[in-house]
N, C-alpha and C positions, 0 to 999 in steps of 0.2 A: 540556620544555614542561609547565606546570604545571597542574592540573583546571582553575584561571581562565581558561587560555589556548587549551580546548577550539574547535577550528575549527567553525560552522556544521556542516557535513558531519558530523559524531560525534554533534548531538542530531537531525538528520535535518532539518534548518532551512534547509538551503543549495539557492540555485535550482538547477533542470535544466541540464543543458547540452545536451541532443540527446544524449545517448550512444547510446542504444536507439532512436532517429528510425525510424522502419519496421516496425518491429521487431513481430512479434505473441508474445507469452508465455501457457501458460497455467498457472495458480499452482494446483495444489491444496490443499485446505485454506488455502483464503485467507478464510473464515470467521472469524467469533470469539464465542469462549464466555467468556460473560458470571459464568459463575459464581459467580450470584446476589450480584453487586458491583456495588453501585451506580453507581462508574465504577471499569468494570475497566480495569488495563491493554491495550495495543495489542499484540494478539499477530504473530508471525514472519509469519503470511502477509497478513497485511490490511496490514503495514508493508512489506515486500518489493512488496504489489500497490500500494501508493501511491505508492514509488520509481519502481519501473518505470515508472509510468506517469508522475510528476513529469518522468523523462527521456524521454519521447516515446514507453512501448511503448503500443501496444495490449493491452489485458490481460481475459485468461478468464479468470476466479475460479472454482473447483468447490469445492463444500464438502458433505458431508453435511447441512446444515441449509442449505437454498435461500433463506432467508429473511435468513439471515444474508452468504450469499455476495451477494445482491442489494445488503444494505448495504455491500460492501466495493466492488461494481463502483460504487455511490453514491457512496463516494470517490475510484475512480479518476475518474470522471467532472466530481468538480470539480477535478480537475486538471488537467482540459481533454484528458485522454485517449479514447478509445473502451474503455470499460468495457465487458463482457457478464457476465454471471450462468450 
């Protein structure tokens, strides 16, 4: 399989399927630092909190910066998960 023939699922693009349906997680370090980049990349935990909750968990975000964990439960949220901060 060639880089062209990359599956959904590898750029993180691909619908849910209920894997995690019930399911409550909670992610620490699901924050992200921004470090001073104008659009910085998508760090491990704010991408892991958006999966998870893409497939149905409910998801706790803790991060040392509260401000930042609030934006990650932001996105879990529009994924139609139950996000908390």
């Amino acid at each position: 399989m060639g880089a062209d023939e990359l599956v959904d699922e590898s750029y993180g693009e691909a619908p849910g399927r209920g894997r995690l349906a019930g399911r409550r997680i909670l992610v620490v370090g699901g924050g992200q630092a921004d470090h001073g980049l104008e659009d910085p990349p998508i760090g491990n935990g704010r991408a892991m909190s958006i999966l998870f909750a893409r497939e149905g968990a409910a998801v706790a975000v803790a991060d040392i910066d509260a401000a930042s964990a609030e934006v990650t439960a932001q996105c879990v949220r529009a994924q139609g998960a139950e996000g908390t901060a």
